[in-house]
N, C-alpha and C positions, 0 to 999 in steps of 0.2 A: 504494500500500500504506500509507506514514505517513497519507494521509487516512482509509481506512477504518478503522487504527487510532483516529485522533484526534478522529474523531463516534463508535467505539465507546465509547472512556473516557468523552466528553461524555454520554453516555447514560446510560451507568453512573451515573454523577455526577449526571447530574439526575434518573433514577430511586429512588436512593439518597437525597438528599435530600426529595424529597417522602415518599416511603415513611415518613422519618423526621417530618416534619412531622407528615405524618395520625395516626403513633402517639402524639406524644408527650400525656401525659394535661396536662388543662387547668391552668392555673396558680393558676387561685383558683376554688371553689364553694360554694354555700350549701347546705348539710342543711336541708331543709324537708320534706322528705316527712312527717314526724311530729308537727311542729309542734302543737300544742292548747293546753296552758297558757303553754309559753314562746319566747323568740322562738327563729327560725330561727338555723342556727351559719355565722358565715363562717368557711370550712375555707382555710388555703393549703395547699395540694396542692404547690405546688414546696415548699416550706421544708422540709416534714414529707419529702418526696421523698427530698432530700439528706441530711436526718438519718437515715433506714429505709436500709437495707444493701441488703434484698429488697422488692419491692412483694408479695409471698408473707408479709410480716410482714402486712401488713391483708387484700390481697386472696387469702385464705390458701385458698382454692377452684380459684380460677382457674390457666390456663395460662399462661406468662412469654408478654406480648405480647396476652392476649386479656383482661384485666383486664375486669372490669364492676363494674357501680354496686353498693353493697352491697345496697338495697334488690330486685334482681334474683331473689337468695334469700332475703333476711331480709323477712319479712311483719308485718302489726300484731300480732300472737300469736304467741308460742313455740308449736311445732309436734313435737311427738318432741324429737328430739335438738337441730330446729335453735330458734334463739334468738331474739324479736322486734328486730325494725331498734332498737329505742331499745335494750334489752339488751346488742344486739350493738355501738353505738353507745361506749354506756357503761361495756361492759368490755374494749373493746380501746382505745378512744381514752383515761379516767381513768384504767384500769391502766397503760397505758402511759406516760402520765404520773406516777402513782403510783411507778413500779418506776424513772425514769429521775430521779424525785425532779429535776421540772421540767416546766415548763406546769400550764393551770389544771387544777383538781378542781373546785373549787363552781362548782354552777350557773352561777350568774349571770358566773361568769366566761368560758366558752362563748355562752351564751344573753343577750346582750346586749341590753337595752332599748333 
């Protein structure tokens, strides 16, 4: 009986850890989808992670756990109500910055030569 408990727990445990692995979202990525005049944005994803309360602050669509890329919904042109990726981009990422009066606003400080 302690043995089929004690490869249950193991299981648990090692299922529970992977599960965790495969969700956790990537630690650093580049915004290039929209790239044409300026350069691509290297985004860290954890930093900005820890600072946001809810992943519903940005991924504000989505299910808890089933996040996707913004580009997913936001296309090169605003559409009805929804917003183009660079729009959407720049007013949730510079407002957000703006309102927390912290991180960059100009260009070129995102958009790095």
């Amino acid at each position: 009986m302690r043995k089929v408990a004690l490869c249950t727990a193991l299981v648990v445990a090692v299922v529970f850890a992977f599960g965790s692995a495969i969700a956790a979202p990537p630690e650093k990525i580049v915004l290039k989808e929209i790239k044409k005049t300026k350069a691509a944005v290297a985004y860290n994803h954890k930093a900005h992670g820890e600072k946001v309360t809810k992943c519903a602050e940005c991924h504000h669509k989505d299910a808890a756990g089933k996040e996707q890329k913004c580009s997913k919904c936001h296309g090169d042109k605003t559409e009805g109500k929804k917003v183009s990726l660079k729009e959407a981009f720049h007013t949730q990422c510079k407002g957000c910055h703006q309102k927390e009066k912290k991180g960059p606003v100009k260009c070129d400080d995102c958009h790095k030569k």
